[in-house]
C-alpha positions, 0 to 999 in steps of 0.5 A: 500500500502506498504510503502518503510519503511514497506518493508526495517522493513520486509527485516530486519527481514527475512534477520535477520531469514535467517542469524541466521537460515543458519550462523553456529555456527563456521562461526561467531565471530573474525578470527585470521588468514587471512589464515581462510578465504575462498579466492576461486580460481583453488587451494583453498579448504574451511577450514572447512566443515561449511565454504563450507556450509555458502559460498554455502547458500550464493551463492545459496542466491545471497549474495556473492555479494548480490548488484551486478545485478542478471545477473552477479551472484549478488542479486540485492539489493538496497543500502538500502537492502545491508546496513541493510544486512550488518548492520545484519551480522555484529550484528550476527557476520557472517563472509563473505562468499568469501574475494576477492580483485575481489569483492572489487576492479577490479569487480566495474571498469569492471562494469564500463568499461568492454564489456558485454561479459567481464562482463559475464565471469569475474564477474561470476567467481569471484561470483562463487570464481573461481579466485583468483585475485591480483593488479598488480599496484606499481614498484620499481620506481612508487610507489606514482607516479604511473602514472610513472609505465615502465612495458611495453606492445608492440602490436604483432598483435593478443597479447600483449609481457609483460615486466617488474615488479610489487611490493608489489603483495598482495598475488601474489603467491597465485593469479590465475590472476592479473589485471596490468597496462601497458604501452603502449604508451612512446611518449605521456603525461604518464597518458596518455600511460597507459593500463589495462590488465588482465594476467593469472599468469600461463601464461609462464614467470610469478614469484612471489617472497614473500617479508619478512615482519616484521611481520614475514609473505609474504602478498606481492610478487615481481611480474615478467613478462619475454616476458608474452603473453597476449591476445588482448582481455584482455585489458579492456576499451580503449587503453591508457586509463587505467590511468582512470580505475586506479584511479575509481578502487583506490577509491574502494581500499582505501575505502576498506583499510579504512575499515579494522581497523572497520570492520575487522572480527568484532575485538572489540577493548574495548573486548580486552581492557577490558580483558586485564585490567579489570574493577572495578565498571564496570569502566575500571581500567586504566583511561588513557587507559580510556580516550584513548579508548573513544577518539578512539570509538568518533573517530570511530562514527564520521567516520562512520557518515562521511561514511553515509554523503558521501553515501547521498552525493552520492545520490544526484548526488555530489560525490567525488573521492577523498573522498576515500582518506579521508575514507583511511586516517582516517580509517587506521589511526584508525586502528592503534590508535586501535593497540596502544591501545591494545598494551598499555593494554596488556603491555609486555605480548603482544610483545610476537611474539609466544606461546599459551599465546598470540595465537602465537603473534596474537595482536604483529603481528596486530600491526606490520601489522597495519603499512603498512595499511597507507602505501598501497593504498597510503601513508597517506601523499598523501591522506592528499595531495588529501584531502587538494586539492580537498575537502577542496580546499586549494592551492597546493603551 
């Protein structure tokens, strides 16, 4: 009889065969540019004809996302199964089929209060990389106070009449839909007055207006909604009950702004190191810059230790919320001390924001993006807020 290590060994193989016989060539190693990945929606076209390729094998495979249930266009993996699928594509260096804010944010709060036939339609579409979506979440006054959010949904029978506006958009003017939170009820307690609400952004009175970074790049847009009409059965879950659906979909996001400094495109953070300043005796030249990269890569081992805790935690029926903010803290904070480390060795040469030297300012540009990763999602102010009270219990005042 096949023990479940017997079987979890076989699935490693085949799935390690699989993926060296099905990744091109070109599909692995680091990406430079967000604009080399395949995002999917009504406008986007691949970038390479290998990247048509490898989003097809995987698709066709399941693995678009491979721990979703088969009737929603997922693989149906068990944890295990998905965790050694992505322990193998990250040994090979593959990159990922589909990057889509649809997978790692909205798609697990539709499996979790959306209607079957909701499911049916949307999940299948962000598997199959026909929408592009976006979050429709912070205002220019409800940023760290979310729940304090005024756009405005008032019922008009068969549709609700939007008004008002979202900011800080993650790709909102290339997005095909945004999923929004609303208010539908001023007279009540404002957690509580709150919707979610699907918008297609063709619909008439939606603009998105880019926002300058520092970073010399718009990532984020200025989202407006003059008189949108939006469906009624857009609405997922229960009227005024979004605040609910936020804060489930707020743990998936900031566990994947958390992950961006490991597990971004597989940027080796000694690679860059050890390029820039080289080594004597197979000892880095630096032993200041020594030091702080083996504190990095602790630092690092540690966080994923505490990742593999809370998944066994999980299991066992003792899961928290709220340590989603103590993965978004730690990861984007090690985000940057990667950045500064780099930065560090490259010296000068790496403030360069253009030219072939620097691959048109590839490290300057991380580094300045780096930044606002403790920033979305929520400040790393607030997540040591969350962390403080409800995991290590101490008291608010």
């Amino acid at each position: 009889m096949e023990t479940m290590i017997d079987h979890l060994t076989e699935f490693r193989k085949e799935t390690s065969v699989w993926l060296e016989e099905n990744c091109p060539v070109s599909m692995r190693g680091q990406t430079k540019d967000i604009a080399e990945l395949y995002w999917g929606g009504r406008n986007s076209d691949f970038t390479s004809e290998d990247q048509k390729i490898w989003f097809k094998r995987m698709h066709n495979k399941g693995w678009i996302v491979p721990y979703w249930d088969k009737k929603y266009g997922g693989g149906g993996l068990s944890p295990l199964e998905n965790k050694i699928l992505a322990e193998e594509m990250t040994r090979l260096r593959c990159k990922q089929p589909l990057f889509s804010f649809g997978i790692s944010m909205l798609g697990p709060a539709l499996l979790k209060f959306a209607t079957e036939e909701q499911k049916g339609h949307y999940l299948k579409d962000i598997v199959d990389a026909k929408i592009r979506w976006c979050q429709g979440y912070s205002e220019p006054n409800a940023g760290s106070d979310l729940a304090g959010l005024q756009m405005k949904a008032v019922d008009k029978g068969d549709h609700y009449l939007i008004n008002g506006s979202k900011i800080w958009t993650s790709y909102g003017d290339n997005a095909d839909w945004i999923f929004c939170l609303v208010r539908t009820n001023t007279e009540v307690k404002k957690q509580e007055g709150i919707s979610f609400l699907l918008i297609d952004m063709n619909s008439e009175g939606v603009e998105a207006r880019p926002i300058q970074l520092i970073s010399g790049k718009s990532a984020f847009t200025e989202t407006f909604f003059d008189d949108v009409k939006v469906p009624k059965e857009n609405l997922v879950g229960e009227l005024n009950k979004g605040w609910t659906i936020a804060k489930y979909l707020l743990t998936h996001e900031r566990q994947m702004i958390g992950g961006i400094g490991e597990a971004d495109q597989k940027f080796s953070t000694r690679d860059v190191v050890v390029d820039a300043v080289g080594l004597h005796n197979g000892v880095l030249n630096d032993s200041i810059l020594r030091t702080e990269l083996v504190t990095h890569e602790m630092n690092l081992a540690i966080y994923d230790m505490t990742i593999e805790r809370a998944i066994d935690e999980a299991k066992a029926g003792n899961n928290s919320g709220a340590a989603s903010s103590l993965f978004k803290y730690f990861g984007t904070e090690l985000n940057v001390e990667a950045m500064e480390i780099i930065m560090t060795a490259g010296g000068m040469d790496e403030l360069a924001i253009e030219g072939e030297a620097t691959s048109n300012g590839f490290i300057a540009k991380r580094f300045l993006r780096s930044k606002g990763n403790t920033i979305e999602g929520g400040t790393s102010e607030i997540q040591l807020n969350i962390i403080s009270k409800n995991i290590l219990g101490l008291p608010s005042k």
